[in-house]
C-alpha positions in Angstrom: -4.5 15.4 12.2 -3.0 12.7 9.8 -5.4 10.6 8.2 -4.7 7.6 6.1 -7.9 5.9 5.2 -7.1 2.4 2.6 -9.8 0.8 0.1 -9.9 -1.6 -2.8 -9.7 -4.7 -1.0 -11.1 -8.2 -1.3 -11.2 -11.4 -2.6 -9.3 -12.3 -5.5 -8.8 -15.9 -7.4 -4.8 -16.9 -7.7 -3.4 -15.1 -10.6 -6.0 -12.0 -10.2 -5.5 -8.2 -9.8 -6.9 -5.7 -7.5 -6.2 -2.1 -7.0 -5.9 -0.7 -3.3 -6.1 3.1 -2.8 -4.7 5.1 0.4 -6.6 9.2 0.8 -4.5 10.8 2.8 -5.1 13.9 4.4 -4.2 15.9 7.6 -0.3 16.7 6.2 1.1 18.3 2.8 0.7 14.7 1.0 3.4 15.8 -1.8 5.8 16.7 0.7 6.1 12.8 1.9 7.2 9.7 0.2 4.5 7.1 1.0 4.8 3.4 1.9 2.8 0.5 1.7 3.1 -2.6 4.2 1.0 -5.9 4.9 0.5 -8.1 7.7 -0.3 -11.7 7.1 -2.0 -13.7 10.1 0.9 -14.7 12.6 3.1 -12.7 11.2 4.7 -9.5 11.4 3.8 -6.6 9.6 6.5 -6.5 6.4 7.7 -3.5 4.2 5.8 -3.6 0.5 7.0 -0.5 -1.4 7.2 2.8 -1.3 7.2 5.7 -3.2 8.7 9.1 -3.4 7.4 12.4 -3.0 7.6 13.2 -6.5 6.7 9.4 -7.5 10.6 9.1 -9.1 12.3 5.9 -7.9 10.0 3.1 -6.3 11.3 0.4 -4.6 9.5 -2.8 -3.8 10.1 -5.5 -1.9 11.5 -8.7 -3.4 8.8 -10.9 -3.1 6.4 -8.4 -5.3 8.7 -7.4 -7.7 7.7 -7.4 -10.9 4.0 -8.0 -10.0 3.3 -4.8 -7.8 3.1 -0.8 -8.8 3.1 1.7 -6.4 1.9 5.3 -8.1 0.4 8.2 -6.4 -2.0 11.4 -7.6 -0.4 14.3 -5.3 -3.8 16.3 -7.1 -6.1 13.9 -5.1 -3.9 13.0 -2.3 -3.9 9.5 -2.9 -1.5 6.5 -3.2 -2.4 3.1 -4.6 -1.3 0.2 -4.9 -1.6 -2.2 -8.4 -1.4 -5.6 -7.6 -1.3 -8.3 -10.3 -0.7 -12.0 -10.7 -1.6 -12.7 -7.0 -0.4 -15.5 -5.4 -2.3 -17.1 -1.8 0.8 -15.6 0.7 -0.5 -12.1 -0.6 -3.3 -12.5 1.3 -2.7 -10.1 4.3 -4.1 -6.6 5.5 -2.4 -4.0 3.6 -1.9 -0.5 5.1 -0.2 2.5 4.0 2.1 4.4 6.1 3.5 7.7 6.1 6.4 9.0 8.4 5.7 12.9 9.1 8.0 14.9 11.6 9.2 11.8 12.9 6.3 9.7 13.5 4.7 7.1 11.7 1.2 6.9 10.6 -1.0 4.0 9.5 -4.2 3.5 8.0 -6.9 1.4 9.4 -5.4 -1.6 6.9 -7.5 -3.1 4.1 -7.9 -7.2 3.8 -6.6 -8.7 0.5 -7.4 -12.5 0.5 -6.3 -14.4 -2.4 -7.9 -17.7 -3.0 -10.0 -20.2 -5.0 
C-alpha cells in the first residue's frame, strides 16, 4: 500500500533553514509528481509546492517563493523539501502528498516551528 512517511522537522530560529524529507513507497514513486502541503494551527491545510515526475518544472506557492526548493531522488524514492530564510507563519505541519489512481495520499505530517 502507499506509504508516505515525512522527517526533518523541528525547531528553527527566524531566518533559519531546515530540510524535510518524504520516503515514499507502496507505488512506482517516478511515475508521480509529488506535492508538499502544511497546516498551520486553525487553519486549513494549504498547497506548498510540487514537483514533477521527472523533477522539470516546480511550482511553489506564492508565499515561499524564492525561499523554498522542492527536489526529489526517484533512486531513493524520496522528496524533500529545502526551506530557507524561515519566517514564524511557516510554522505548521508539513506533509507530502501524492495523488495515485485517483486518490490522494498523505504522510503522517512533520512539525516545523519557527521561533526565537
Amino acid at each position: 500500500q502507499v506509504q508516505l512517511v515525512e522527517s526533518g522537522g523541528g525547531l528553527v530560529q527566524p531566518g533559519g533553514s531546515l530540510r524535510l524529507s518524504c520516503a515514499a513507497s507502496g507505488f512506482t514513486f517516478s511515475s508521480y509528481a509529488m506535492s508538499w502541503y502544511r497546516q498551520a494551527p486553525g487553519k486549513e491545510r494549504e498547497y506548498v509546492a510540487v514537483i514533477p515526475r521527472t523533477g522539470g518544472s516546480t511550482n511553489y506557492a506564492d508565499s515561499v517563493k524564492g525561499r523554498f526548493t522542492v527536489s526529489r531522488d526517484n533512486a531513493k524514492n524520496t522528496v524533500y523539501l529545502q526551506m530557507s530564510s524561515l519566517k514564524p507563519e511557516d510554522t505548521a505541519v508539513y506533509y507530502c502528498s501524492v495523488l495515485h489512481l485517483a486518490r490522494r495520499y498523505w504522510g503522517q505530517g512533520t512539525q516545523v516551528t519557527v521561533s526565537s
